[in-house]
C-alpha positions in Angstrom: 0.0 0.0 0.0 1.2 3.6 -0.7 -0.3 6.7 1.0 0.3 10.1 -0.5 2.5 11.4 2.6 4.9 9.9 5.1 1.9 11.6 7.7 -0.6 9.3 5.7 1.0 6.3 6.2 2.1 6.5 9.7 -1.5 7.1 10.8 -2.5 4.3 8.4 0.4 2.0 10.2 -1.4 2.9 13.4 -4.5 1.8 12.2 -3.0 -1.1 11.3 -1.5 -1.9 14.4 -4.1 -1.1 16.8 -7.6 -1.7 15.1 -7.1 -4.1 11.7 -4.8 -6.4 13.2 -6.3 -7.5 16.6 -9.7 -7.9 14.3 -8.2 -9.9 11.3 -6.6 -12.0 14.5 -10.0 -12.4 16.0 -11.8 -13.5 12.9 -9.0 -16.5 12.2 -6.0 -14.9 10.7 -2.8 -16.7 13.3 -0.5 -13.5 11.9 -0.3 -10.1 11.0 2.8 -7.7 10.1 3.8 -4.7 8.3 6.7 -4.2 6.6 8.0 -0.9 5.3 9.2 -0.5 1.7 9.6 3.7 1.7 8.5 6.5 3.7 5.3 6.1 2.6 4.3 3.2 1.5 4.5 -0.8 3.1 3.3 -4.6 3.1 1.0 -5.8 5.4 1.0 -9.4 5.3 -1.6 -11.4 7.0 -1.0 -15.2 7.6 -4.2 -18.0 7.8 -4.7 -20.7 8.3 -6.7 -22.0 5.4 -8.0 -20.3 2.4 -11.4 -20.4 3.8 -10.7 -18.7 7.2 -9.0 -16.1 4.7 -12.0 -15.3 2.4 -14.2 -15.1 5.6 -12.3 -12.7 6.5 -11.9 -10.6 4.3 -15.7 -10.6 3.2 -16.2 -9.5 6.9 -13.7 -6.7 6.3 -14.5 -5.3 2.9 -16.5 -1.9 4.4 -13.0 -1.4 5.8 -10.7 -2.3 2.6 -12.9 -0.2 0.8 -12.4 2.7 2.7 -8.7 2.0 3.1 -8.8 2.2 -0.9 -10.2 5.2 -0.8 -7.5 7.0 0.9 -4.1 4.7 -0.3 -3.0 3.2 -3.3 -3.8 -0.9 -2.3 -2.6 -3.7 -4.1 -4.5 -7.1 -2.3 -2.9 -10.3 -3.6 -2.9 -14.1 -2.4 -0.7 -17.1 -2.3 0.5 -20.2 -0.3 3.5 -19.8 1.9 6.4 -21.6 1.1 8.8 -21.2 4.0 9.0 -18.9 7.3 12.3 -19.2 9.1 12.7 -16.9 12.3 15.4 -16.9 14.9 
């Protein structure tokens, strides 16, 4: 996702971090993270546990994609996980 100002996107990152994430979490997703690419503009990557559980999910949150849409530039993609190695 890419916000028009560095402002724009920490605010969004808040959002993020404090309201989307502890929702997707509740409705099935096991992770969520954000990753930053520039100063305005990041990944957020949310990890399910089945397809299902993620297209649940994200028909229960499309009021909020929508309006997230509105105010940054979103790219939404999908795929299966191939490897996760942390320390």
């Amino acid at each position: 996702m890419t916000s028009q100002s560095k402002m724009q996107f920490d605010m969004l990152v808040a959002y993020f971090e404090n309201i989307w994430s502890p929702k997707v979490i509740k409705l099935g997703a096991i992770s969520a993270e954000m990753v930053k690419t520039s100063d305005n503009a990041g990944m957020y990557i949310i990890h399910y546990p089945d397809e299902k559980t993620a297209m649940d999910t994200l028909e229960n949150i499309q009021p909020e994609v929508d309006e997230v849409k509105a105010q940054s530039k979103v790219h939404i993609s999908g795929g299966d996980r191939l490897f996760r190695v942390d320390s």
